[in-house]
C-alpha positions as CSV (number, residue, x, y, z in Angstrom):
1,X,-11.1,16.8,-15.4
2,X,-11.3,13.4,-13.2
3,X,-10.4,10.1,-14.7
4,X,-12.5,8.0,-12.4
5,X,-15.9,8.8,-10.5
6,X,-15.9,9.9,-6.9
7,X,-18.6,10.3,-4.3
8,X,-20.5,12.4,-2.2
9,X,-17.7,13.1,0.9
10,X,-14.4,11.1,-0.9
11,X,-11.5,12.7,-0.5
12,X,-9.8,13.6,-4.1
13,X,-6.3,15.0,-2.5
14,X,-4.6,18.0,-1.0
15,X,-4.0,21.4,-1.8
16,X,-0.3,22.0,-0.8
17,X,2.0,25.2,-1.5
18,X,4.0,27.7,0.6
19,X,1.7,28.9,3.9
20,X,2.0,32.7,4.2
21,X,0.2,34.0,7.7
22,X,1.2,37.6,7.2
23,X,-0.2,38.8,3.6
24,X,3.5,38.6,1.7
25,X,1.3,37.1,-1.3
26,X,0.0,40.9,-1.9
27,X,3.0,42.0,-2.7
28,X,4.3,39.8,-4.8
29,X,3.2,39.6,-9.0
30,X,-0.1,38.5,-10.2
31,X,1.0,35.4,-11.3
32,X,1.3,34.4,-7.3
33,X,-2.2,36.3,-6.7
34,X,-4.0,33.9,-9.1
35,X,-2.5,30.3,-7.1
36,X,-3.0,31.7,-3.6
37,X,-5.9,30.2,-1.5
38,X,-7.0,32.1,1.7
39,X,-7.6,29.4,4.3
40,X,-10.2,30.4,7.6
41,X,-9.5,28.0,10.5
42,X,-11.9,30.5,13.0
43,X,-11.9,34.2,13.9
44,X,-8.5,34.5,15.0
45,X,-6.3,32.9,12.7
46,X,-6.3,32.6,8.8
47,X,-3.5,32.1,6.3
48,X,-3.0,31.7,3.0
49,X,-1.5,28.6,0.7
50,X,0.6,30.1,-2.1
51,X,0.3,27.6,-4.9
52,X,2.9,29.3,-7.5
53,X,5.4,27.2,-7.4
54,X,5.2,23.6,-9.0
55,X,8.0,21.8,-7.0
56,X,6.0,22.9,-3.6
57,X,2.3,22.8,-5.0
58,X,-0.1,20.1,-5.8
59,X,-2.7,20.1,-8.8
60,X,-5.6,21.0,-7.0
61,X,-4.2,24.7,-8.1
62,X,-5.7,24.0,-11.3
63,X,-9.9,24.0,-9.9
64,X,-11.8,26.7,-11.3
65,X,-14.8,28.3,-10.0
66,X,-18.2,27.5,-11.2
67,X,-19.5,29.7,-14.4
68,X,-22.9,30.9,-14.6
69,X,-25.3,27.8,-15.1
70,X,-22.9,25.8,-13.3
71,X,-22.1,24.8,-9.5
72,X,-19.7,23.7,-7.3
73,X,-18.7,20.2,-7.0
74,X,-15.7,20.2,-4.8
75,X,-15.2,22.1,-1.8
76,X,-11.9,23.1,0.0
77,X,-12.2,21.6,3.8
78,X,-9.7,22.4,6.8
79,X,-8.9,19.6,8.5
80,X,-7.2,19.8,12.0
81,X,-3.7,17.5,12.8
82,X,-2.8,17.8,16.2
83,X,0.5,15.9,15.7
84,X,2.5,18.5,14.2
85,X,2.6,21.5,17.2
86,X,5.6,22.9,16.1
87,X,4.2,25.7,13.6
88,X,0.7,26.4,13.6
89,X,0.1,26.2,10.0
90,X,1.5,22.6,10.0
91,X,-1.3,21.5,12.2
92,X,-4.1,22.3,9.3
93,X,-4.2,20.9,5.8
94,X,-6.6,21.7,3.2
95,X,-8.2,18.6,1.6
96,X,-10.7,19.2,-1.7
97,X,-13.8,16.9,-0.8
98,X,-16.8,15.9,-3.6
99,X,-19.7,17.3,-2.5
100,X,-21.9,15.1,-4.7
101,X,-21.1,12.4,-7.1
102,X,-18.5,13.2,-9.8
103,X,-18.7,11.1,-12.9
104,X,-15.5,10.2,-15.0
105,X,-14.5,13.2,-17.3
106,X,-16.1,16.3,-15.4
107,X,-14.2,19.5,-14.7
108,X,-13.3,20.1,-10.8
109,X,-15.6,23.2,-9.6
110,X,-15.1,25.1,-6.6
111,X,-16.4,28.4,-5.1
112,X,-13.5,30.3,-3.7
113,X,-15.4,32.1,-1.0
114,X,-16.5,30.6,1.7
């Protein structure tokens, strides 16, 4: 739940955790399962951002999907920065973005697939 309103296109923060490009998250317990965001740059190269841990993870872990009767206000957006070409994963972050107005005291919605 915000504290403040937000509009349409504001940024609202970062959604930070490990980066796992080969599918380790699989094997690993549930609990890891249900904080792991798969992120789509194109075609040819997806990852995901394990969110488990709290030390290396951010709060926007915490959105939830949209029930029935509800929709999406938030959505996950990759956002290219060329100055880190060291690791590939480094050069993407994932930023959660209001796609409409957000009034002070609403629940955070996202869909999870894309």
């Amino acid at each position: 739940f915000v504290r403040r309103n937000y509009y349409t296109g504001e940024l609202l923060g970062e959604y930070r955790g490990e980066t796992d490009k080969k599918g380790q998250w699989i094997k690993r317990s549930k609990r890891v399962a249900s904080y792991a965001l798969n992120v789509i740059v194109n075609a040819s190269y997806k990852y995901t951002i394990l969110s488990h841990n709290p030390k290396r993870s951010s709060w926007p872990r915490f959105i939830n999907r949209p029930n029935k009767g509800e929709s999406a206000n938030v959505a996950y957006v990759v956002y290219l920065y060329p100055r880190h070409q060291s690791r590939p994963t480094d050069q993407y972050r994932v930023m959660i973005q209001a796609t409409r107005k957000i009034m002070a005291g609403e629940q955070l919605l996202a869909n999870y697939k894309p």
